[in-house]
N, C-alpha and C positions, 0 to 999 in steps of 0.2 A: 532539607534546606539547600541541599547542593545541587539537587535536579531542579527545583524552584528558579534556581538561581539562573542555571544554563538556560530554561523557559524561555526566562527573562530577556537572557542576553540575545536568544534567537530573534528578538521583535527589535532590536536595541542598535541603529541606522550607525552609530559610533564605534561600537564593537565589533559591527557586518566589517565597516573599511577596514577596519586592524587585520581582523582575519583573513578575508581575502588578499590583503596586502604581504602576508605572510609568506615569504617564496619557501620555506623547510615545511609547510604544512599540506603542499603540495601531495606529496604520496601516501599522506593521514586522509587526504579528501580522496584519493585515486583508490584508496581500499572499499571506501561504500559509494563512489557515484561512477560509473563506467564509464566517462567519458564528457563531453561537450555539444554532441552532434549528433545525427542520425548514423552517420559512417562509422561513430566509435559504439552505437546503440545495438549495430546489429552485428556488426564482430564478435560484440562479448554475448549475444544470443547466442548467436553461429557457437561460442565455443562452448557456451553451458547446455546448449542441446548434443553438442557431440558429449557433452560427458553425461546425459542422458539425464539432465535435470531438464523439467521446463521454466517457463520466464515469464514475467508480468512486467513491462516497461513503461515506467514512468517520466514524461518529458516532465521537469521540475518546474513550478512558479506555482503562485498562490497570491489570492488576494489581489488579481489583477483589477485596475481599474482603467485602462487604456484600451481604446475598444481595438485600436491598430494590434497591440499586443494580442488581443485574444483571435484575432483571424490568422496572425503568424502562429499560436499557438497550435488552431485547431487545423492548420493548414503541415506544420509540423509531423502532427498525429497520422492524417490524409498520407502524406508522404511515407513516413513509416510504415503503415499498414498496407499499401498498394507494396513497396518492398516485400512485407512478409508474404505477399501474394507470388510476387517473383522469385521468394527463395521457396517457396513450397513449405510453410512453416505449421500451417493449416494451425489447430487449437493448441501446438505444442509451447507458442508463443502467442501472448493475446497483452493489451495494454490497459494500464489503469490512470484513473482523471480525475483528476481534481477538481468538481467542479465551481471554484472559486479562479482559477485559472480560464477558465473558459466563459465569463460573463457574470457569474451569481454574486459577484462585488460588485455591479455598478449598476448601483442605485434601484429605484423601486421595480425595476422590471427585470433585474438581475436574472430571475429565475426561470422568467421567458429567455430571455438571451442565452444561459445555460443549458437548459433544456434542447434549442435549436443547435448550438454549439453539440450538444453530446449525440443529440439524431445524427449530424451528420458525421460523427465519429463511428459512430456505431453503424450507418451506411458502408462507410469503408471496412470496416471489420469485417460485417455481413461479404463483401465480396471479397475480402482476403480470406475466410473462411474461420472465423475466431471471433475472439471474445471481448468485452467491455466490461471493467470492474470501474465502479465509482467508488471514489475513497472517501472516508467521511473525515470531516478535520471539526474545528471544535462544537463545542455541542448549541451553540446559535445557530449552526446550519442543519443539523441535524434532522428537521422535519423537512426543511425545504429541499435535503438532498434525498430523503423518501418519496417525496413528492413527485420530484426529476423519474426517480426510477420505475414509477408505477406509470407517470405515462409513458417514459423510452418502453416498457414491457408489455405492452400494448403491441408494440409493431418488431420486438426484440425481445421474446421472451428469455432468452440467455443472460440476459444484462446480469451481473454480479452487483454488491452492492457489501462495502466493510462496514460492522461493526463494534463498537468499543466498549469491552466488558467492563470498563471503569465507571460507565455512567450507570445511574440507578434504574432508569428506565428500559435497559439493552435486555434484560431477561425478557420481557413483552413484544420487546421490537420483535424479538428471534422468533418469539410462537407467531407471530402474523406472517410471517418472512421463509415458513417450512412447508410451503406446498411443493409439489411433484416440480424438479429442476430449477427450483428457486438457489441462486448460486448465492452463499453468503460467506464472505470473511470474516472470521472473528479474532479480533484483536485486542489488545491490552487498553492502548489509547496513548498516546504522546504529547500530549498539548495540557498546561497549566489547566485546568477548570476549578472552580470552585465547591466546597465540602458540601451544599446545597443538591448539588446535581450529579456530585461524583464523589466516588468512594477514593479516601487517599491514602491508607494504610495497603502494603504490598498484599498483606494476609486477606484483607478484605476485595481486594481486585483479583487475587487468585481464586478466591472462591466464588465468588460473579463470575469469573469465566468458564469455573469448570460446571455450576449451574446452567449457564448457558449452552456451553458446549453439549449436554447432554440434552437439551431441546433440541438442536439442530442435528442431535446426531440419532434421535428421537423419532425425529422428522420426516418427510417427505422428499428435500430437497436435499443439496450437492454443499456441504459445510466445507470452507476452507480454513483448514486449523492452522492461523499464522501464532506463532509463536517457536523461544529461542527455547523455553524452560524443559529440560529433559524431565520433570514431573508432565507436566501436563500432556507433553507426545503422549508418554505409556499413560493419561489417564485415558488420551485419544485411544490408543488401541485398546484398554479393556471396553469403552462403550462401542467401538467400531464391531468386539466380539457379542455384544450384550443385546448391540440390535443388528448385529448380521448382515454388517457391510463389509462386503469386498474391498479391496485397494481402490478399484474403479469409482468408488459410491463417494469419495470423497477424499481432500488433496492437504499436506503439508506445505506451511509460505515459511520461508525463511526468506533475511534482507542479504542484498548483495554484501560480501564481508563479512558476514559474520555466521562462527561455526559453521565453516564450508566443512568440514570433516564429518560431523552430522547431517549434511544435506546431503553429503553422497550414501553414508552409510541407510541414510531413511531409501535415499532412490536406490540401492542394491538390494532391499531387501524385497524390492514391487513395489511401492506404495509413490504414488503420483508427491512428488518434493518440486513446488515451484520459488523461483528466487526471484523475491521484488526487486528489477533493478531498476535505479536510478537515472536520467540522464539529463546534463544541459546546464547551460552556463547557474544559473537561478539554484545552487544549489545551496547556501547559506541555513536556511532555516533547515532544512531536513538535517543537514550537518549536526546542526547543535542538538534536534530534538534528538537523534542519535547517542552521542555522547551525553545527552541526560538518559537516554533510557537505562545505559548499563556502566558502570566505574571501568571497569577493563579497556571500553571506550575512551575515558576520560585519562586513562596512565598510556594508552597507545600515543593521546593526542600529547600529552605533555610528554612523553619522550621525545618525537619528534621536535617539539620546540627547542629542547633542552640541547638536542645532536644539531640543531641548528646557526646555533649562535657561536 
């Protein structure tokens, strides 16, 4: 009921003002989004490569419908990635897109507009020397953002692409998705969907992922095991031992903020530990789906409110 609720409130234009309006919630929002800009994007790179984790930057928005919006976006991205070219960042930093930000909301040729948006993202990577992971967000897009990825892999075979163990369909997505360098995220999933297409008990979406996770890790290709759950890492390293992958053959995603103690101890031990980070004014909805994914989230955020008044 109470993740439902936060869901909710993340889509909810009256509850967006209040929060943001919030000056004490300030350093609540500064723990999971690094910043507002390109300048604040690559500092907190800069400092999480010096502590030897790598980074997957996400400029934040979603669900754009303003085409001026999506050329500042993918012009954004452009800028960014020419930077990682000049800090010499090469694949230790690479960026992830949402491709609802980038054109695939506006209207019936979205997915051409997106499509052209993410080529030329993926243009700049190619010469920054790095990578493109496509995020998936709710499961209405979810064919049209395979779509995207099958033609960008065509001229970018590296393109990454996240999937979400909650939906019923994701164990099938994973077996078409495991040939040789196919980069795939496997994730929980964040966003309300319906009992039709998604599985909503925690028991039941842990066992989809770790079904999954052993397709991908089964596989051919390069699985990204994003997740917080200290079950699932170690169920990650017994199939990592079971099919005789290296640290190299496949990477840990953890979110900016959260269990930083665990992201360092995963990257001391060898094992590739990447941090989704966040960045840019448009950060509202991540915020909330955050604080529905875990209650520790949701007592951080109400402390803060509570020290504030």
């Amino acid at each position: 009921m109470l993740r439902s609720a936060l869901l909710a409130a993340s889509r909810s234009t009256r509850f967006r003002k209040t929060i943001e309006g919030a000056r004490p919630l300030q350093p609540v929002i500064a723990r999971f989004v690094a910043g507002v800009d390109t300048g604040d994007a690559l500092q907190r790179t800069a400092d999480l490569l010096a502590a030897e984790l790598s980074v997957t930057l996400d400029y934040l928005g979603e669900e754009t419908r303003d085409v001026a919006q999506v050329e500042r976006t993918v012009a954004v991205y452009e800028r960014l990635l020419a930077a990682f070219g000049d800090c010499g960042f090469g694949r230790l930093a690479e960026v992830s897109v949402k491709l609802s930000a980038v054109g695939q909301s506006l209207g019936v040729d979205g997915n051409k507009r997106a499509l052209e948006a993410a080529h030329r993202i993926c243009v700049a990577a190619q010469a920054a020397g790095t990578t493109v992971t496509l995020d998936m967000e709710d499961h209405t897009t979810t064919d049209a953002t395979l779509e995207v990825l099958r033609a960008l892999r065509v001229d970018f075979p590296w393109v990454g692409v996240a999937l979400q163990a909650y939906l019923h369909r994701t164990e099938g997505d994973c077996r078409d998705l495991v040939g040789a360098g196919s980069r795939v995220r496997l994730c929980k999933g964040a966003y309300a969907e319906p009992a039709s297409v998604a599985y909503r008990r925690k028991a039941e979406v842990d066992r989809s992922y770790i079904r999954c996770l052993r397709v991908l890790m089964a596989g051919n290709g390069y699985p990204m095991v994003a997740t917080h759950d200290p079950r699932i890492v170690a169920v990650a390293d017994v199939f990592g031992e079971e099919f005789a992958r290296l640290p190299v053959d496949h990477e840990f995603q953890m979110l900016y903020g959260v269990r930083t103690r665990e992201q360092q101890r995963i990257a001391e031990r060898g094992n590739v530990m990447r941090v989704y980070v966040p960045f840019g004014d448009d950060w509202y909805g991540y915020f909330m789906r955050r604080l529905a994914e875990r209650p520790a989230n949701l007592l951080f955020f109400a402390r803060a409110l509570v020290k504030g008044r």
